[in-house]
N, C-alpha and C positions, 0 to 999 in steps of 0.2 A: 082606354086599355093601358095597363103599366107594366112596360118591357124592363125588366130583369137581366142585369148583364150576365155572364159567365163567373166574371170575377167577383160580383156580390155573392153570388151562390157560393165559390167554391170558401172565400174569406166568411161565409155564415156555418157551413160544415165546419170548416177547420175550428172557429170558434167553441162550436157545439161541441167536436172532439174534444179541444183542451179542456172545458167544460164540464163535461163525462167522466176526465180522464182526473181530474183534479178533485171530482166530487165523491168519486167511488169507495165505497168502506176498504177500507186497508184489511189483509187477511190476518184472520186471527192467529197470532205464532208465527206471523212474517216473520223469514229469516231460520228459520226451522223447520226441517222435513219431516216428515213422519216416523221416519225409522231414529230422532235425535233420542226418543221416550222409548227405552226398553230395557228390561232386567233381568238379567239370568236370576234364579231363585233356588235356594235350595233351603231343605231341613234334612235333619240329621238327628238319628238318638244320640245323645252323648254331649260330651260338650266338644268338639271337633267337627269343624264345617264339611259337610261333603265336596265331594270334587262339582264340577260344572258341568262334568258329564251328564250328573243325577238328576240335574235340575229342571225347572223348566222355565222356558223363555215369555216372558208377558213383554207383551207390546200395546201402544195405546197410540192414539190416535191414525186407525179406530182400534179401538182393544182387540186383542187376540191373543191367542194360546195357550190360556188362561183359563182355567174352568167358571173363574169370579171374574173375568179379563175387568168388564165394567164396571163393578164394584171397586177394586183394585186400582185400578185407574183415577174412577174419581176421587177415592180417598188420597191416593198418591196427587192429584191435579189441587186438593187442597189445602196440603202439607206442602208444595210446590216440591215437592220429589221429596223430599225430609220424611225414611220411613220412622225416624225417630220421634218428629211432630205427627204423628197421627193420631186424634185424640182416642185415649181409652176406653171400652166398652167398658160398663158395668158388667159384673159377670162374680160370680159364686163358683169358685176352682174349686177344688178337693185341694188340701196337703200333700200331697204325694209328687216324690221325688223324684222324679222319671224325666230328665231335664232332654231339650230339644235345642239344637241350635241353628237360629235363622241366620242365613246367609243372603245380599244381594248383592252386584255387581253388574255396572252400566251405566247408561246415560241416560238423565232427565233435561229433555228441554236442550240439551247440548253441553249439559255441566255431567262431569264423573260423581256415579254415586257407588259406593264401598257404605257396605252396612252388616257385622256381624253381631250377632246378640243370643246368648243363652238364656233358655228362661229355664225354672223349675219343671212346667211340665208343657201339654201343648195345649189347656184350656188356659196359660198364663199368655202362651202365644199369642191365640187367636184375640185375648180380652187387647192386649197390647198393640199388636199392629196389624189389626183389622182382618179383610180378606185378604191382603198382601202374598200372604204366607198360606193362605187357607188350600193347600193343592192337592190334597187327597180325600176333603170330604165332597159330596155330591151339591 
């Protein structure tokens, strides 16, 4: 029979801790809380931003507040918050001059994002910066 001291057991655990502790996947966005990814949003007829009052707040990880939260998000997760880099939808506007202007304000990831942009109208919107903006259709 093979007696086992105290001291081999606890230096075999402690080993397996460190072990564990050194093998474990690293969290995704270490370093980053949940609340670092969120944007006030607004649109506006005109070309003059509405206030923040207007707006409405999308948060991401996990999405929320947002009628698109998860659409918006990931497009926002792929542009790494840049709603400037978001690629452009194909899409067929009309001409018409009915100009809207997007507004966002807040933080991606832990970085300041400021983004105002007028477009002609809001199917130039939508083709341009995705669901982002998308906050009053269903």
């Amino acid at each position: 029979m093979t007696h086992i001291s105290v001291k081999a057991v606890r230096a075999g655990l402690l080993t397996a801790l460190v072990l564990l502790a050194c093998t474990a996947p690293a969290r995704a966005g270490a370093g980053h809380s949940a609340e670092d990814s969120w944007l006030m949003l607004t649109v506006s007829h005109g070309e003059t931003p509405s206030s923040a009052e207007d707006g409405t707040m999308l948060r991401c990880d996990p999405p929320r507040g947002h009628r698109h939260a998860a659409d918006a998000c990931a497009e926002l997760t792929a542009a790494d918050g840049r709603i400037a880099d978001i690629p452009a939808r194909d899409a067929v506007c009309p001409m018409i001059f009915a100009p809207v202007t997007a507004h966002a304000h807040g933080t991606w990831r832990g970085q300041p994002v400021e983004y105002t942009e007028t477009f002609s109208n809001t199917c130039l919107l939508t083709a341009r910066t995705g669901s982002v903006f998308a906050l009053d259709t269903p």
